[in-house]
C-alpha positions as CSV (number, residue, x, y, z in Angstrom):
1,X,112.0,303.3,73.6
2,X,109.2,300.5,72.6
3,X,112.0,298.7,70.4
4,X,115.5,298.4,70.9
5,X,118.1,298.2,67.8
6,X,121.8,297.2,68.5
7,X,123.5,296.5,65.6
8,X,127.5,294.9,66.2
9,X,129.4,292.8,64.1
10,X,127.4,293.0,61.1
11,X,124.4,291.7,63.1
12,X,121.3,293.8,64.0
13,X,119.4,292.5,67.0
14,X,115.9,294.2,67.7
15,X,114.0,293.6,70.8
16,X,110.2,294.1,71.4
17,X,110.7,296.1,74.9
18,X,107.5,296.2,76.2
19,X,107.5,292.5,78.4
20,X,105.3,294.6,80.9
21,X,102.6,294.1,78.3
22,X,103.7,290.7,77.0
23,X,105.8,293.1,73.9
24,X,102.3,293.7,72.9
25,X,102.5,296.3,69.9
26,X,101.1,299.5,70.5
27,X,101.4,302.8,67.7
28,X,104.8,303.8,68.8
29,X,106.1,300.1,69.1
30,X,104.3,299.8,65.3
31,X,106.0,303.1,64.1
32,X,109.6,302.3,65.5
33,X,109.4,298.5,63.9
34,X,108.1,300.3,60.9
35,X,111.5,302.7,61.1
36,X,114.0,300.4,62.2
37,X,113.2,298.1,59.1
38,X,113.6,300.7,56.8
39,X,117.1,301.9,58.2
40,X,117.8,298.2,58.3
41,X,117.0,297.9,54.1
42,X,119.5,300.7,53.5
43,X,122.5,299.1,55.7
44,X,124.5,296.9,53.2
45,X,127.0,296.4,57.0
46,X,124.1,294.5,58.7
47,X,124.1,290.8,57.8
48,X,122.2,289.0,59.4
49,X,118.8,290.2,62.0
50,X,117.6,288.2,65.2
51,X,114.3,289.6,66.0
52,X,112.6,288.9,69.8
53,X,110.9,290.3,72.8
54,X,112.4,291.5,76.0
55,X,111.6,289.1,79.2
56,X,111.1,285.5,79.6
57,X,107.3,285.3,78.9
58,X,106.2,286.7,75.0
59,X,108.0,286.9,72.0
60,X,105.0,289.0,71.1
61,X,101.2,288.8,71.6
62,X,100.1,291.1,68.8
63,X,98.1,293.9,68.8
64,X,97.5,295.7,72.2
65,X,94.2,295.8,72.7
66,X,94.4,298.8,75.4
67,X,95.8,301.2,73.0
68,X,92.5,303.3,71.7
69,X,90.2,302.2,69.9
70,X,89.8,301.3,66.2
71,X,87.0,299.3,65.2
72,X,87.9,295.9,62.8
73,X,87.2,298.3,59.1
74,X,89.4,301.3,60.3
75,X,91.7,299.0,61.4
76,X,91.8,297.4,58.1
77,X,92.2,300.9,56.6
78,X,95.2,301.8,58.0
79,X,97.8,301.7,56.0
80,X,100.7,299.5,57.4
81,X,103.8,298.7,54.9
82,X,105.0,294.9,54.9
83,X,102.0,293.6,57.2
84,X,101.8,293.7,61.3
85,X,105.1,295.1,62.7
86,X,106.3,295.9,59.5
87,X,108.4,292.1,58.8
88,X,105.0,289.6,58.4
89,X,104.5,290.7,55.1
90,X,107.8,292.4,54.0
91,X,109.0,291.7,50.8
92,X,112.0,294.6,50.5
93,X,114.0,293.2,53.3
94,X,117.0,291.1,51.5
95,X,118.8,290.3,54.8
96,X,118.5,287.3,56.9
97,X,116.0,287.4,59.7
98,X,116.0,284.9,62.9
99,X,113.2,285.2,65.2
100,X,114.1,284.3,68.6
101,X,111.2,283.3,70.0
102,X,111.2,282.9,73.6
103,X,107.3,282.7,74.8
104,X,103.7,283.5,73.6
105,X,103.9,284.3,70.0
106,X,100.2,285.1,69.4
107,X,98.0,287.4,67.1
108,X,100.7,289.8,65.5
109,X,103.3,288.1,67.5
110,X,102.8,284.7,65.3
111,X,102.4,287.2,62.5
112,X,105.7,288.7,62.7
113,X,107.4,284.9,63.3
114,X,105.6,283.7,59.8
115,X,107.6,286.8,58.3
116,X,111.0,285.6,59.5
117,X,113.1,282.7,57.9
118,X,114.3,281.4,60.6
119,X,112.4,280.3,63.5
120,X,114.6,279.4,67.1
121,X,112.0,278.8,69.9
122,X,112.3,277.3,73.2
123,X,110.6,274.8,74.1
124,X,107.3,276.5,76.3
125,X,106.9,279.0,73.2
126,X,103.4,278.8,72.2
127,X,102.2,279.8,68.6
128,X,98.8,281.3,67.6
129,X,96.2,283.9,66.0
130,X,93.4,283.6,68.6
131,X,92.0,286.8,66.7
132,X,88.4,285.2,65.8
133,X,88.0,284.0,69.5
134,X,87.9,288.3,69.9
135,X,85.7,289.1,67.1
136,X,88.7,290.0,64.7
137,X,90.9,288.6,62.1
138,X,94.4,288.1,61.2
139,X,94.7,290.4,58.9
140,X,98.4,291.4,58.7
141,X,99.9,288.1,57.2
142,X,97.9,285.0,59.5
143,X,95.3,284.3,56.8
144,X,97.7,284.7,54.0
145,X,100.8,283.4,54.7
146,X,100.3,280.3,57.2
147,X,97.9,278.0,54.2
148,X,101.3,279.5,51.9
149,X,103.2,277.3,54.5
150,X,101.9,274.9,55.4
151,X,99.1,272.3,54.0
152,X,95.9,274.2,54.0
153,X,94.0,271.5,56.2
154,X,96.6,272.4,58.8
155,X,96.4,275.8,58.4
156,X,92.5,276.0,58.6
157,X,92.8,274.2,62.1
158,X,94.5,277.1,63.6
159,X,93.0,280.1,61.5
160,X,89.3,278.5,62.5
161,X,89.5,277.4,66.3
162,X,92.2,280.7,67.6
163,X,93.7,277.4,69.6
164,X,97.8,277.9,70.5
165,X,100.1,275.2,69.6
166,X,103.5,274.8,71.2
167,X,106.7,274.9,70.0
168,X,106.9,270.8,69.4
169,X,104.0,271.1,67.4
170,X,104.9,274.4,65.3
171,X,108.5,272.4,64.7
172,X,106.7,269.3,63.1
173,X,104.6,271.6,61.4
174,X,107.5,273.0,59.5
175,X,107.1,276.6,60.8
176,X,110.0,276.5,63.7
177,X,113.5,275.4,62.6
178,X,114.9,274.1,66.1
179,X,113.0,273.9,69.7
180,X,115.9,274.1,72.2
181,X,115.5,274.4,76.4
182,X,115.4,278.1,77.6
183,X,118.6,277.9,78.7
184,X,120.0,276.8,74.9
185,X,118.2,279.6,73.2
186,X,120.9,282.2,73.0
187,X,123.4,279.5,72.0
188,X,121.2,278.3,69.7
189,X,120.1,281.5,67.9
190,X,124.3,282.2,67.9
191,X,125.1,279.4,66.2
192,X,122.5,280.3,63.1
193,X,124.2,284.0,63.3
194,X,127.4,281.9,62.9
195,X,126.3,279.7,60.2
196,X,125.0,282.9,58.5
197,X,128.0,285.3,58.9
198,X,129.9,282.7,57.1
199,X,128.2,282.8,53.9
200,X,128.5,285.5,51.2
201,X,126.4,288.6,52.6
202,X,125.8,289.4,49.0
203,X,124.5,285.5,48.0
204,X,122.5,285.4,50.5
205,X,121.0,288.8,50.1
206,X,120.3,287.4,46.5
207,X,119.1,283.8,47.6
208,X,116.5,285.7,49.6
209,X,115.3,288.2,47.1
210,X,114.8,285.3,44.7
211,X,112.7,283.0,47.3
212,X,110.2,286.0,48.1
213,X,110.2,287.5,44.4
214,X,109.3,284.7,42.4
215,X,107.5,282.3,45.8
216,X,104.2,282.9,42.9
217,X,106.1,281.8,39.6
218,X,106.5,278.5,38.4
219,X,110.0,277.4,38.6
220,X,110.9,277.7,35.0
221,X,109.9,281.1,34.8
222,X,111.4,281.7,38.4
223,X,114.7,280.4,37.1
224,X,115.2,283.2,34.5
225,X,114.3,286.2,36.7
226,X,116.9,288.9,36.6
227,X,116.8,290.3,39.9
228,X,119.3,293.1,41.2
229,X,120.4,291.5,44.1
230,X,121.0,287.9,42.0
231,X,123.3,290.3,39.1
232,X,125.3,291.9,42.2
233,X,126.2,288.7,43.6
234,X,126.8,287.0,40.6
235,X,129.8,289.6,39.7
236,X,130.8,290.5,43.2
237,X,134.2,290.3,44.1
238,X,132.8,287.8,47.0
239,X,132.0,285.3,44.4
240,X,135.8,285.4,43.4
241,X,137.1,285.5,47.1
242,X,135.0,282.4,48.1
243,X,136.8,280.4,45.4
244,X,140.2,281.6,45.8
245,X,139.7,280.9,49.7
246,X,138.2,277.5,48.5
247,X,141.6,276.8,46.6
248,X,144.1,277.9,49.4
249,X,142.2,276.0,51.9
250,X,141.6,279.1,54.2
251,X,137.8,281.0,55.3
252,X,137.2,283.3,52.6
253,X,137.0,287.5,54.1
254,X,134.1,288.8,52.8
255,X,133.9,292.2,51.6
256,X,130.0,292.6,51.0
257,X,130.9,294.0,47.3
């Protein structure tokens, strides 16, 4: 199998398996990611997601190129739900997702991270959509999400010269949340699970829906959205166990409901 999904105490961890071709994705590797996120949507037991690549040397590096050939327009034809992968564009996923980024993360691969909300990467990861310097574009979420992120001078420095930029750089960029040694990246990643698993599955499924439902909104109208996910949490017995555990001084058990 092109993409591996192991899902154990409440966490789901999928893993680009492909390091022989740097966890390039190819049409089965697109069509599992595109499955697995779907089954992962319907799962109200998975809480939290770390999303990497198998090896030491790519997270992902995008598209691979020796798969057949499309040209650029049949490419862009094709339909492909939620952006490259099926995560850089995704708007229907409430549940947390870490990208564990442990190498190149180029083309797609950089794609897929800018579709995450949590970015752990060690420190030789490199970040970048080189797509131009091939006579192609970042079409699945490069040229629309990275100027979304960060300022659009910035931006237009990678989209316009395909140049990588390491880990450092991506972290003082804003687009990486902690840059740790190789040999700190699990521990690292497992401590955001942590942090995670201890919040209210159900606020943070809401405190998600809201960020990427109303990220176009000005904040007033934002602010009186009515979304499903923001109604369930706010009369969830959860929101009732985190005070009483608040009050007797213990972790509050959540229920998800």
């Amino acid at each position: 199998m092109s993409v591996k999904l192991a899902i154990e105490n409440h966490v789901a961890r999928v893993t680009i398996d492909r390091p022989d071709r740097m966890n390039a994705i190819d049409k089965a590797a697109e069509q599992r990611l595109q499955e697995i996120w779907a089954e992962l949507e319907n799962n109200r037991d998975v809480r939290c997601i770390v999303l990497t690549g198998s090896g030491d040397r790519a997270f992902s590096t995008g598209a691979d190129m020796k798969d057949g050939g499309t040209d650029g327009l049949q490419y862009w034809a094709e339909p492909r739900p939620g952006g490259f992968g099926g995560i850089a564009l995704r708007t229907t996923l409430d549940i947390p997702v870490i990208a564990r980024v442990n190498g190149y993360a180029l083309g797609g691969g950089f794609e897929m991270v800018l579709g995450c909300d949590i970015v752990i990467a060690a420190e030789e990861a490199q970040f970048g959509l080189p797509e131009p310097r091939v006579g192609r574009l970042p079409l699945d979420g490069g040229m629309v999400r990275l100027p979304r992120l960060i300022p659009e001078k910035l931006a237009m420095g990678i989209l316009l010269t395909g140049k990588r930029i390491h880990a450092t750089e991506a972290a003082r960029l804003g687009l990486v949340n902690e840059v740790v040694p190789r040999d700190q990246l699990d521990d690292t990643v497992q401590r955001w699970v942590d942090d995670i698993l201890a919040c209210a599955p159900l606020s943070l499924r809401a405190i998600k829906q809201v960020v990427q439902c109303t990220a176009h909104l000005q904040p007033e109208e934002a602010h009186g959205q009515r979304l499903p996910a923001l109604i369930e949490a706010l009369g969830s017995e959860d929101g009732e166990e985190g005070v009483l555990a608040f009050r007797e001084k213990r972790k509050p058990i959540w229920k998800g409901r």
